[in-house]
C-alpha positions in Angstrom: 83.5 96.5 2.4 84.7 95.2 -1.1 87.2 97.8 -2.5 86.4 98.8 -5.9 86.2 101.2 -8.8 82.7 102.0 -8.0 82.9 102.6 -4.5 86.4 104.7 -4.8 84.0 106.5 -8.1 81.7 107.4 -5.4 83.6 108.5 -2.8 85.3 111.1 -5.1 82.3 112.2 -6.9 80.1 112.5 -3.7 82.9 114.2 -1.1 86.2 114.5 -2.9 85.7 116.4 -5.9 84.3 119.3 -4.2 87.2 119.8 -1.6 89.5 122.9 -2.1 93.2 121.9 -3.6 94.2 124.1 -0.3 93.5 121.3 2.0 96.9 119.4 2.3 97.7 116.6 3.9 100.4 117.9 6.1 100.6 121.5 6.4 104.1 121.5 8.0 106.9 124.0 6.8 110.1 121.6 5.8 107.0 119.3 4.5 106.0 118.8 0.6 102.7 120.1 0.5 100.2 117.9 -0.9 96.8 118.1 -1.4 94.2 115.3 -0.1 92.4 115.7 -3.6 95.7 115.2 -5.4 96.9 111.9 -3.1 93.4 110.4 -3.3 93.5 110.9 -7.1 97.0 109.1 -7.1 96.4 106.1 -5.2 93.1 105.4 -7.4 95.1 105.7 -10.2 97.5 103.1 -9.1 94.2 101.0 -8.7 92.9 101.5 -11.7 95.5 101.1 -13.8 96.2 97.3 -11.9 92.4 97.2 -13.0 93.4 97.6 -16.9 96.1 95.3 -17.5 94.0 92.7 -16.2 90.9 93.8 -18.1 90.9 93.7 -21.8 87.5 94.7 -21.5 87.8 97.6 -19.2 89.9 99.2 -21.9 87.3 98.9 -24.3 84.3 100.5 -22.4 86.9 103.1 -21.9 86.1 104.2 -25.6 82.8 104.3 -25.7 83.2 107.3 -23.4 81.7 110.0 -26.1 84.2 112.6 -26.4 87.0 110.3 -25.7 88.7 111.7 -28.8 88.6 115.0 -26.6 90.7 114.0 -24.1 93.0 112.8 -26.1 93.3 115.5 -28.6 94.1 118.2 -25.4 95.9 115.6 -24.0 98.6 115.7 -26.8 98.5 119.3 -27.4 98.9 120.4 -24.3 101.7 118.0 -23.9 103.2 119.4 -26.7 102.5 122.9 -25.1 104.5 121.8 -22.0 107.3 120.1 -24.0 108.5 123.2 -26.2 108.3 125.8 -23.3 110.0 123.7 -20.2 112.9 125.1 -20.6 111.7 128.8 -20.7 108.9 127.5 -18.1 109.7 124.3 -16.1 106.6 124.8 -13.6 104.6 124.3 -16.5 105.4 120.3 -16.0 103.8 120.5 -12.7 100.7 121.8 -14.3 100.5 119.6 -17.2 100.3 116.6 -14.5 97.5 118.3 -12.5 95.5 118.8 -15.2 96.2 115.1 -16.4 95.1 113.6 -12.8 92.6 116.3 -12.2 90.9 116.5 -14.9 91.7 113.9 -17.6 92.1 110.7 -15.5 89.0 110.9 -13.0 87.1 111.3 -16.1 87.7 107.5 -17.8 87.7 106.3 -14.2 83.9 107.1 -13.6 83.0 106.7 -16.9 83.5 102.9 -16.5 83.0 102.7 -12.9 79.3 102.4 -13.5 77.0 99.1 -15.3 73.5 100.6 -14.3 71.2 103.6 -14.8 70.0 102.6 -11.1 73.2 103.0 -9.5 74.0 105.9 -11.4 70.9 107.7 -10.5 71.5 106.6 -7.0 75.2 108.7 -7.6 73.6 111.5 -8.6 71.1 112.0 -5.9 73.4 111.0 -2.9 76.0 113.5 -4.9 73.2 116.3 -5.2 72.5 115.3 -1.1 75.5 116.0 -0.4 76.5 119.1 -2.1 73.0 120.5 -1.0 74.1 119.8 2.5 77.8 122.0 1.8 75.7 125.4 0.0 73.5 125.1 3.5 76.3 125.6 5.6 77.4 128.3 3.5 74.4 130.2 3.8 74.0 129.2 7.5 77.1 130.4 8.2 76.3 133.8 5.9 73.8 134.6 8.1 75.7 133.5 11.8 78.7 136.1 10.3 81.4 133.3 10.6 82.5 130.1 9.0 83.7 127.7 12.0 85.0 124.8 9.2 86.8 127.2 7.4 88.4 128.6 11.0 89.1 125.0 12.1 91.0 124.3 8.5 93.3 127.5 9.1 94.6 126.2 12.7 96.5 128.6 14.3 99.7 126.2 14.4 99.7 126.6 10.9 102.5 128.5 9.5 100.6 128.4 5.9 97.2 130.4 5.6 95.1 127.7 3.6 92.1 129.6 2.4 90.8 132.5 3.0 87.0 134.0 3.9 85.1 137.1 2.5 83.3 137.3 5.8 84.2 141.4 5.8 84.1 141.8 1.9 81.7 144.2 1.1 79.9 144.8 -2.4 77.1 146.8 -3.5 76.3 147.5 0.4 76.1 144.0 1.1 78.5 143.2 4.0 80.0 139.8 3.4 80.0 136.7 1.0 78.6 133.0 1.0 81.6 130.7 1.0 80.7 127.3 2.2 84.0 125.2 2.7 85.0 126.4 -1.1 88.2 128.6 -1.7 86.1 131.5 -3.1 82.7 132.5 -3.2 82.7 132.2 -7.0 83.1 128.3 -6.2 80.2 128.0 -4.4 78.4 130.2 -6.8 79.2 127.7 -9.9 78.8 124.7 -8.1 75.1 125.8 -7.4 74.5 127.0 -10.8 75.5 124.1 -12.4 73.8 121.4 -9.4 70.6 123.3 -10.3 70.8 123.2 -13.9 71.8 119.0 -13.3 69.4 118.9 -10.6 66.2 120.4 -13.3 67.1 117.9 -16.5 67.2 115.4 -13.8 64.1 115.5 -12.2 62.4 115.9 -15.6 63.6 113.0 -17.0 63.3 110.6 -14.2 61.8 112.3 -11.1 64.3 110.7 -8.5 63.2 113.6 -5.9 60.1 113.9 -4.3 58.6 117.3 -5.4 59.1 118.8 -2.0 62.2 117.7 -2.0 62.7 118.7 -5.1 61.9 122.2 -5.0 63.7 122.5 -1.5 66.7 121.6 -3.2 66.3 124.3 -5.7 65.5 126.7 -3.2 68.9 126.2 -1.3 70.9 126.0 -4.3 69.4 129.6 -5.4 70.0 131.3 -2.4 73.3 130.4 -2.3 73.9 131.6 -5.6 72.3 134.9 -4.7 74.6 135.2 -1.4 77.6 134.3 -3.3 77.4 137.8 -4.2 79.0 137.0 -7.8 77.6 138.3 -11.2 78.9 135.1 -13.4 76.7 132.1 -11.6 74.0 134.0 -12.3 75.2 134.7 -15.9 75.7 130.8 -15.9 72.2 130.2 -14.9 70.8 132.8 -17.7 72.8 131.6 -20.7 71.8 127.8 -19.6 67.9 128.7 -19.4 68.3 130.2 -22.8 70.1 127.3 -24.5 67.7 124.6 -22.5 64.7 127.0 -23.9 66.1 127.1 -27.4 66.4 123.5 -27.7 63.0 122.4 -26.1 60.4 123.5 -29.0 58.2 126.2 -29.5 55.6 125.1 -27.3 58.0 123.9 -24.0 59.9 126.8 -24.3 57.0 129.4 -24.0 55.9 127.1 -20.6 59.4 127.8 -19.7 59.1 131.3 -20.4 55.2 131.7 -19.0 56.8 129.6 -15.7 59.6 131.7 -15.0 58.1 134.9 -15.3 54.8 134.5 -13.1 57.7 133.0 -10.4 59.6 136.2 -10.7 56.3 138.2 -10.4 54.8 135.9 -7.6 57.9 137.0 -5.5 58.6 140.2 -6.3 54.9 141.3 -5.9 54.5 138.9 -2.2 57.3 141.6 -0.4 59.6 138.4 0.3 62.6 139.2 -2.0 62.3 143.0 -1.5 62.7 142.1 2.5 65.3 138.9 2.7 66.8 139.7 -0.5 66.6 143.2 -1.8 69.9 144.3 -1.2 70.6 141.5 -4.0 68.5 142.6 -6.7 71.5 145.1 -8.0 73.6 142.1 -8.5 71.2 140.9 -10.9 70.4 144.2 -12.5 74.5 145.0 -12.7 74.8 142.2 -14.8 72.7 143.8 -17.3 74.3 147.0 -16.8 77.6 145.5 -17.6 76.6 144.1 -21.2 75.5 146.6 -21.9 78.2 149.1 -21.1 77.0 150.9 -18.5 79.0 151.4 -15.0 78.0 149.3 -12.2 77.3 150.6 -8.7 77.7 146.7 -7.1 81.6 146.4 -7.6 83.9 143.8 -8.7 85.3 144.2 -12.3 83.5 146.4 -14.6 83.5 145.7 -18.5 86.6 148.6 -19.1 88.3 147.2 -16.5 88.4 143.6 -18.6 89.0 145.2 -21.6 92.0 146.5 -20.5 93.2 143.3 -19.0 92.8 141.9 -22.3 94.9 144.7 -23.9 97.5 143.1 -21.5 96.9 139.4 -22.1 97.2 140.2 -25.5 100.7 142.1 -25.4 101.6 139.0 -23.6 100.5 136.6 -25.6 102.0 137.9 -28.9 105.4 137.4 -27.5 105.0 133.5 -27.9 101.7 132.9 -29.6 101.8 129.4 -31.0 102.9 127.6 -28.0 102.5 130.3 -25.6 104.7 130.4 -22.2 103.8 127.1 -20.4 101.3 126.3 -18.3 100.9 128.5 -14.8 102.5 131.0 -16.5 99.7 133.5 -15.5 100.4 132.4 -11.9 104.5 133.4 -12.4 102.9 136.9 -13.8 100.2 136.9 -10.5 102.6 136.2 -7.7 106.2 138.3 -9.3 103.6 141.1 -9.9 105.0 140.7 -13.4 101.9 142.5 -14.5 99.7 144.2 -12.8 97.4 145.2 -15.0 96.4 141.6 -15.6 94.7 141.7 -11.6 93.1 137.9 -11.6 92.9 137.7 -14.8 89.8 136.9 -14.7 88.7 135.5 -17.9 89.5 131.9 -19.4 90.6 133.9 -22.9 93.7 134.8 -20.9 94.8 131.0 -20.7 95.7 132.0 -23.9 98.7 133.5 -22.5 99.9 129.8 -20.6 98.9 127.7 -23.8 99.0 130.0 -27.2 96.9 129.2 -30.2 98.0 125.4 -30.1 96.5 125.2 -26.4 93.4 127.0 -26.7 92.9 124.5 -30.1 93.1 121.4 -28.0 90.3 123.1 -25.7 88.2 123.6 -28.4 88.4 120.3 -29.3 87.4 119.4 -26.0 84.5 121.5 -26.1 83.4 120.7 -29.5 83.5 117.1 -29.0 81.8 117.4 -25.6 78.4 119.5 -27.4 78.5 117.0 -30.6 78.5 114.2 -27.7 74.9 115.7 -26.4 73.9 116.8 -29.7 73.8 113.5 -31.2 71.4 112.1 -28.4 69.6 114.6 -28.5 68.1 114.6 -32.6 69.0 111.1 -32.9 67.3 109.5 -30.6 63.1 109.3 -29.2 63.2 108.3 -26.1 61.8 111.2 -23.9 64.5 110.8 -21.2 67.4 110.6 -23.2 66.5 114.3 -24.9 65.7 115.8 -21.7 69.4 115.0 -20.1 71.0 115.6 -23.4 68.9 119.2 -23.8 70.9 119.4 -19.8 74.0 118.3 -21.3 73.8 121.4 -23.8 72.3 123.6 -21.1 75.3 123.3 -18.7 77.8 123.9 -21.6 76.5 127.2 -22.4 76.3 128.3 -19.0 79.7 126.5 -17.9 81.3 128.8 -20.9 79.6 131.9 -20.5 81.4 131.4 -16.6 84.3 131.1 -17.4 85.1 133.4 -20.6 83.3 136.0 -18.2 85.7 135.5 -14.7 87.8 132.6 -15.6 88.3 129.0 -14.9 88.6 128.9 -11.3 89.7 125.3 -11.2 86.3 124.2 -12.4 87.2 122.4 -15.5 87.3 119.3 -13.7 84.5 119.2 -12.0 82.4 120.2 -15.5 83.7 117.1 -17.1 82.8 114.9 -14.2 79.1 115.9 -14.1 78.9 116.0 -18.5 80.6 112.7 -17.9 77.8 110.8 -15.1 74.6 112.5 -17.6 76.5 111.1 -21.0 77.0 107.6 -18.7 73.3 108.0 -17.7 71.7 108.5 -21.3 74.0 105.3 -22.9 73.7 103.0 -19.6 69.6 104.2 -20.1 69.7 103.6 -23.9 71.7 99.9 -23.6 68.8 99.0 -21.0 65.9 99.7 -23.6 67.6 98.1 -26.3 68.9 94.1 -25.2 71.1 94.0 -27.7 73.6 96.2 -26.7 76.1 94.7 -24.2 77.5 97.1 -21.5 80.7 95.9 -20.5 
């Protein structure tokens, strides 16, 4: 097979992006560990940037990408970030490249990797396929009480525990935790909520599911969100059905609403969530209880208990707030127990600690350019499709920052920007094809 952008594009977006930084390529002590993520990354790099210099063209599509300004803008600032605090932080280096091959780089590399809405739909469906398959096991291997992969990963003539299971952890009397192959639960719990979300805009703009299918799909990628045992996917869901609603119209959004609720009633009143699920329903009902102030019986971290974390992050951050202490600097504070207080810190608002006001403007940025991106497709433009995927576009935005201003980044970004990324490529490949004037390069 013919080596090329496309096919590496696919390979990374369909298996790659979803494995856990944890899993190195050697896992030897006296070795460098690197992960397979980070290597594969690298060497399609290397590729790619062959692919430029020969490729005056390739350079230009690489504009068009909509919130290429974005990149660029947290690119520089965050490079400024890591410049003035390497001597006070010189790990921050190190995490200024991983974000630039993580995060930045894949991004231009699949943007342009693609000349088709065809092929890009086909992406996205063998992608969703995939990932489907991975929340499965996790709630296969919920249910058997083990996860074999995850065993097999952590061999025993490994001196390095890679990752760890919540088989035993116990919330709100439910005795262990849907994983999948993911570092955390909270992995598997985004990467559903934000598949289904995709998965939705999808199938309403172009139906490339049958409707059983369809609706199996769904069904798996709920359940695992449910046994994830995690309050934010759920928020992440929530906050992305009421920015979809919002931006739908009157008359859509009261379907959506009328839809919704007979579901929920059709369920509840049939016996079936009360039996499989009912241990569950607190999780959903906690998340209520926490906006609201009121103390949670499920567990995990209570509203007080982020406040005070905040109190922390911001004694912390005040010490260097324009450029703030580097990047991993939380991770120095984690691991040295430096502050204890701070736990996990489990929202994204402590990154303000790594990157001070200068950082968290470049994110902004990032974020702002990303919604304007989306925005302008979606009141600019008739075509039925395009607003559907761009109304998506929006949807996952909300839900993606309700996530993690409520428990933090996890290593998500990333993953976020590739999927905003294929549905932005999918509405201007699907916009150049209805209009024959527009050359796609």
């Amino acid at each position: 097979m013919k080596i090329s952008n496309k096919s590496i594009s696919t390979l990374y977006v369909c298996f790659v992006m979803f494995l856990p930084n944890t899993i190195f390529l050697i896992n030897k002590l006296g070795f460098l560990l690197i992960s397979f993520e980070r290597f594969y990354i690298a060497v399609w790099i290397v590729f790619y940037i062959s692919l430029i210099f020969k490729s005056s063209l390739l350079r230009k599509e690489m504009l068009k990408l909509p919130f290429y300004s974005g990149c660029i803008y947290i690119s520089l600032l965050l490079g400024a970030v890591t410049m003035v605090t390497f001597l006070n932080n010189p790990l921050a280096v190190s995490g200024y490249i991983s974000f630039m091959l993580e995060t930045i780089f894949p991004v231009f590399m699949i943007w342009v990797a693609f000349k088709d809405s065809d092929s890009l739909l086909k992406l996205i469906k063998m992608t969703v396929s995939v990932y489907v398959i991975m929340a499965l096991y996790g709630v296969i291997a919920y249910w058997y009480g083990g996860n074999p992969l995850l065993e097999l990963i952590n061999t025993e003539d490994s001196p390095r525990r890679l990752l760890f299971t919540y088989n035993e952890n116990e919330r709100g009397g439910v005795l262990g935790r849907a994983q999948s192959i993911f570092s955390h639960p909270l992995h598997l719990g985004y990467l559903s909520s934000i598949m289904a979300v995709m998965v939705f805009g999808i199938q309403k703009a172009f139906r490339p599911f049958s409707t059983i299918a369809y609706w199996l799909v769904l069904f798996i990628l709920l359940v695992s969100i449910m046994l994830a045992s995690s309050r934010s996917p759920i928020l992440f869901l929530i906050i992305s059905i009421i920015v979809y609603t919002a931006y739908s119209g009157l008359i859509n959004a009261l379907k959506i609403f009328a839809f919704t609720f007979l579901g929920l009633v059709l369920v509840i009143s049939s016996g079936i969530y009360e039996s499989v699920f009912g241990n569950y329903l607190e999780l959903i009902v906690s998340i209520f209880e926490e906006l609201s102030g009121k103390e949670s019986g499920f567990g995990g971290s209570d509203l007080d208990m982020r406040l005070s974390q905040l109190a922390i992050a911001l004694n912390v951050f005040l010490e260097r707030p324009l450029f703030g202490h580097g990047m991993s600097y939380i991770r120095i504070l984690l691991e040295n127990h430096l502050a204890p207080g701070l736990l996990e810190a489990e929202s994204f608002a402590f990154k303000m600690i790594d990157v001070g006001v200068v950082g968290m403007f470049g994110y902004l940025l990032l974020y702002v350019k990303i919604y304007s991106s989306f925005w302008h497709d979606l009141w600019r433009n008739k075509l039925r499709q395009v607003r559907v995927i761009a109304m998506c576009g929006i949807a996952m935005l909300g839900g993606h920052l309700a996530f993690i201003f409520a428990t933090g980044e996890m290593g998500m970004l990333n993953i976020y920007l590739i999927l905003s990324t294929l549905l932005l490529r999918l509405i201007y490949l699907f916009k150049a094809e209805q209009d024959e004037s527009v050359i796609i390069l």
